[in-house]
ROVOSE-340499 format. One line per 8 residues: their letters; for each residue x, y, z of N, C-alpha, C. Coordinates in steps of 0.05 Angstrom, whole numbers. Layout:
A = X:Y:Z:X:Y:Z:X:Y:Z | ...
end
This chain:
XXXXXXXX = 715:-988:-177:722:-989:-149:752:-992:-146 | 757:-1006:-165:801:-1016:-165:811:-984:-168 | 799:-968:-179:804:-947:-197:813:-927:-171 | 785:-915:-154:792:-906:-129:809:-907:-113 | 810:-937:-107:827:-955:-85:858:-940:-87 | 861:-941:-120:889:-940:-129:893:-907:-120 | 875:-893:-126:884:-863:-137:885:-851:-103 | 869:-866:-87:875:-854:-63:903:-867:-49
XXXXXXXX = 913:-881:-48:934:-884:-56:960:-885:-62 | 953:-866:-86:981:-848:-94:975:-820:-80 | 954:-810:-71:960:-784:-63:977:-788:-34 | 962:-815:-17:970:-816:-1:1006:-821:10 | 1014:-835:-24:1040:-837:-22:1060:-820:-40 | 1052:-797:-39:1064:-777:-47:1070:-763:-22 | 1047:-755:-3:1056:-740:20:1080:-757:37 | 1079:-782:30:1099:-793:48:1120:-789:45
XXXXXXXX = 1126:-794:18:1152:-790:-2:1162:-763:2 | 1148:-733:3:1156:-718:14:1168:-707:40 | 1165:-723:54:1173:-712:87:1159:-697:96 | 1133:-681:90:1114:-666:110:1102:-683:122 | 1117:-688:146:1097:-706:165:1092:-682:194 | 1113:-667:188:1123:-644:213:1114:-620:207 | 1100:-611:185:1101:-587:176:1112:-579:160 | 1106:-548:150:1109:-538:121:1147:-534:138
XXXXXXXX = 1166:-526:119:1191:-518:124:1193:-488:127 | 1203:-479:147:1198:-443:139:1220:-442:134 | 1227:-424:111:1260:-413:104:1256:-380:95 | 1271:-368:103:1276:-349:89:1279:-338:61 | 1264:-327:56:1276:-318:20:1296:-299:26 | 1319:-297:22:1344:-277:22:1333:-261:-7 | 1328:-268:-25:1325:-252:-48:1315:-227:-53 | 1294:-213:-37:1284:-181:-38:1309:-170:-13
XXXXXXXX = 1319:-182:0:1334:-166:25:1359:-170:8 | 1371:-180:2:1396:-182:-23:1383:-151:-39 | 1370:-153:-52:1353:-130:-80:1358:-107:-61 | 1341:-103:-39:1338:-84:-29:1371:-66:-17 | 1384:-84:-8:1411:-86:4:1426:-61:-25 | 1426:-79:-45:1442:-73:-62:1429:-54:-73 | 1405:-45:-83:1399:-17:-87:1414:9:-75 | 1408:-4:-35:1420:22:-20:1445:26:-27
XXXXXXXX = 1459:7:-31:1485:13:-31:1488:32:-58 | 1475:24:-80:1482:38:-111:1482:66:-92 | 1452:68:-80:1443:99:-73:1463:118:-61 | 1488:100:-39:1493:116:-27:1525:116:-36 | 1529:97:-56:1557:104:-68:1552:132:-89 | 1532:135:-97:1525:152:-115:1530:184:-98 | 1510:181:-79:1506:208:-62:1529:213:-44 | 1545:197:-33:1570:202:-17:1579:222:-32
XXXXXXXX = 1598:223:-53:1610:245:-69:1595:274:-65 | 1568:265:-63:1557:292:-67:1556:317:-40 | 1560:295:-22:1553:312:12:1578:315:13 | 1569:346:13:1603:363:29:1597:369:56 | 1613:360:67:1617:374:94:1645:399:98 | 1635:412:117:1654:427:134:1659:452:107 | 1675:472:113:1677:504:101:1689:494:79 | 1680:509:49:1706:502:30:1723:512:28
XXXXXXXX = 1753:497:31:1769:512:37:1796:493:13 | 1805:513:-6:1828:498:-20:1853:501:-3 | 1858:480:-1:1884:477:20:1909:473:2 | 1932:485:19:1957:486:2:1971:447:0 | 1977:451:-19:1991:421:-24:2020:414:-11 | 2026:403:1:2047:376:14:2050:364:5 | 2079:344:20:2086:319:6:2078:298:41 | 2065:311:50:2060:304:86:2046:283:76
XXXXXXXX = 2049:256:86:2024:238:102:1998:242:109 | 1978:239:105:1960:232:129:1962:221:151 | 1948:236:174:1952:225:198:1928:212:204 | 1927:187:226:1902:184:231:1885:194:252 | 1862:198:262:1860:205:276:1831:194:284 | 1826:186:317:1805:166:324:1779:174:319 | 1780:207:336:1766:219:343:1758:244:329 | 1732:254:329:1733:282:314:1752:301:314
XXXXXXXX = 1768:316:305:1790:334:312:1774:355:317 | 1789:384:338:1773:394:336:1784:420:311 | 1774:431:296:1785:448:278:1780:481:273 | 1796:499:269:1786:520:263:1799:517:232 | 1783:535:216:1780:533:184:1785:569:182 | 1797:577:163:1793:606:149:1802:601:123 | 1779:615:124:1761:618:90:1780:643:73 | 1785:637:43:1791:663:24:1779:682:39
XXXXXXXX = 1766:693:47:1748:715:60:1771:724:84 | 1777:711:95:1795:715:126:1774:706:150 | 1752:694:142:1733:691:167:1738:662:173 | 1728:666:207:1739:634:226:1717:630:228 | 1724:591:219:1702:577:235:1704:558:252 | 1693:555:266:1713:531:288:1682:507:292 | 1698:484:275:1674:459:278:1655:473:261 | 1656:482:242:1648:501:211:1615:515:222
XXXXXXXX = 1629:524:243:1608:559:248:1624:571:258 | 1615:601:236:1627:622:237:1634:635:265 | 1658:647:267:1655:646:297:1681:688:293 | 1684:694:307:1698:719:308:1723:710:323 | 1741:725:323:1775:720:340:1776:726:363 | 1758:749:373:1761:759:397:1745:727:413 | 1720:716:399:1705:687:419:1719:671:410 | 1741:666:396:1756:640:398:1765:619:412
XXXXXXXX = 1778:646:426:1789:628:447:1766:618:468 | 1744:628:479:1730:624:496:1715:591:492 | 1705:596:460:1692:577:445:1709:555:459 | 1735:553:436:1743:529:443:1744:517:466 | 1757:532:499:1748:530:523:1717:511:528 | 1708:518:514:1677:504:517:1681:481:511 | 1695:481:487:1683:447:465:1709:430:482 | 1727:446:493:1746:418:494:1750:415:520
XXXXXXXX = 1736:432:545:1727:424:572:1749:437:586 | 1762:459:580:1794:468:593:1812:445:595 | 1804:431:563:1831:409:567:1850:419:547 | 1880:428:553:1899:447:526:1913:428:521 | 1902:396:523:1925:379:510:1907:374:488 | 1885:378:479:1881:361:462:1882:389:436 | 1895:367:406:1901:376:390:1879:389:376 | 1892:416:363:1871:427:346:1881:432:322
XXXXXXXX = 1872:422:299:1876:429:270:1866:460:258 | 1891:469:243:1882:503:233:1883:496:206 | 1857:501:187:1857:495:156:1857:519:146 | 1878:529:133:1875:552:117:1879:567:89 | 1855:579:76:1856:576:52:1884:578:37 | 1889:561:19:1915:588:7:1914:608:-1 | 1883:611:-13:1890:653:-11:1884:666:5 | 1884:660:27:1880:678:52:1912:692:66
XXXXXXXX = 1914:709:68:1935:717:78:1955:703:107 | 1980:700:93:1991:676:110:1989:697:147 | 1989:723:142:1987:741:174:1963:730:179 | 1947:725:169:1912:722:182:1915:690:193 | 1931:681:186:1932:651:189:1952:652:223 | 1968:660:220:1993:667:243:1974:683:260 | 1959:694:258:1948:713:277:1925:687:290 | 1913:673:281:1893:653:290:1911:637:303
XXXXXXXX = 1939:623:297:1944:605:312:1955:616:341 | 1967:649:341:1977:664:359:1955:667:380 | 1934:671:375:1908:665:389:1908:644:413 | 1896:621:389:1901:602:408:1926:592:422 | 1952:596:407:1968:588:425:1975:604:450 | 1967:631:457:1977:648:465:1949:641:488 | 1928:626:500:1910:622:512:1921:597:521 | 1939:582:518:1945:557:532:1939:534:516
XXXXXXXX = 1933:525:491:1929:515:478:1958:508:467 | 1962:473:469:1989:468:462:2002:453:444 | 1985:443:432:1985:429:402:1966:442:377 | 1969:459:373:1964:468:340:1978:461:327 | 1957:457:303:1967:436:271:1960:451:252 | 1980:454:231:1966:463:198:1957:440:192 | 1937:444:171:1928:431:156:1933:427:131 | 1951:412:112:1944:415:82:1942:392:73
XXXXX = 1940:399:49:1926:376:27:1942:364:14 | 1946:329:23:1971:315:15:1970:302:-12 | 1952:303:-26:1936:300:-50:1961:318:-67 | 1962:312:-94:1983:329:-115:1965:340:-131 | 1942:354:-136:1926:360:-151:1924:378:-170
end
């Protein structure tokens, strides 16, 4: 009977000793959202490199800066081929000018970048920017590649 007395008891003074008098504690496990976290990241440092965007275009090398810039630019690209793309769909010279009219709302202040291959002929290049500049468009930019490669 001493035996009982005792053993109920200690169970009873164990719960005390712990502090559940309020309930279980809820906490978060950070540990699978940490795991999971850091996987994505492996995933997408890996695959970044791999997504190309926009026309491939080898651009002539500079000693120019980068500029920054907030907002999407808007760009026309010509390809080794001599073909334009503006915002990288193919587009013809004669709808150039119209195009852009569209994308940039008949606004001719805002800047447009011209990327052009280096083996594309430097007239095919002069003839695109004569285009647009010659439509009211008042800031065209070359584009090159400030990289020493």
């Amino acid at each position: 009977m001493g035996m009982s007395a005792a053993s109920g008891a200690k169970s009873g003074g164990r719960r005390g000793r712990r502090g559940r008098r309020h309930g279980a504690i809820a906490e978060i496990n950070m540990t699978p959202f940490i795991d999971v976290m850091l996987v994505l990241l492996i995933i997408f440092m890996v695959a970044a490199p791999l997504i190309a965007t926009g026309v491939p275009i080898d651009l002539p090398q500079t000693g120019a800066k980068p500029i920054n810039v907030d907002q999407k630019p808007i760009t026309v690209a010509i390809d080794a081929k001599g073909q334009i793309f503006l915002q990288d769909q193919a587009t013809l010279e004669p709808d150039l000018v119209g195009k852009l009219q569209t994308l940039t709302g008949q606004g001719y202040e805002q800047r447009i970048y011209v990327r052009g291959d280096r083996m594309v002929d430097y007239g095919r290049v002069a003839s695109v920017m004569s285009t647009i500049t010659s439509a009211g468009f008042k800031k065209v930019a070359l584009v090159t590649d400030p990289s020493g490669r």
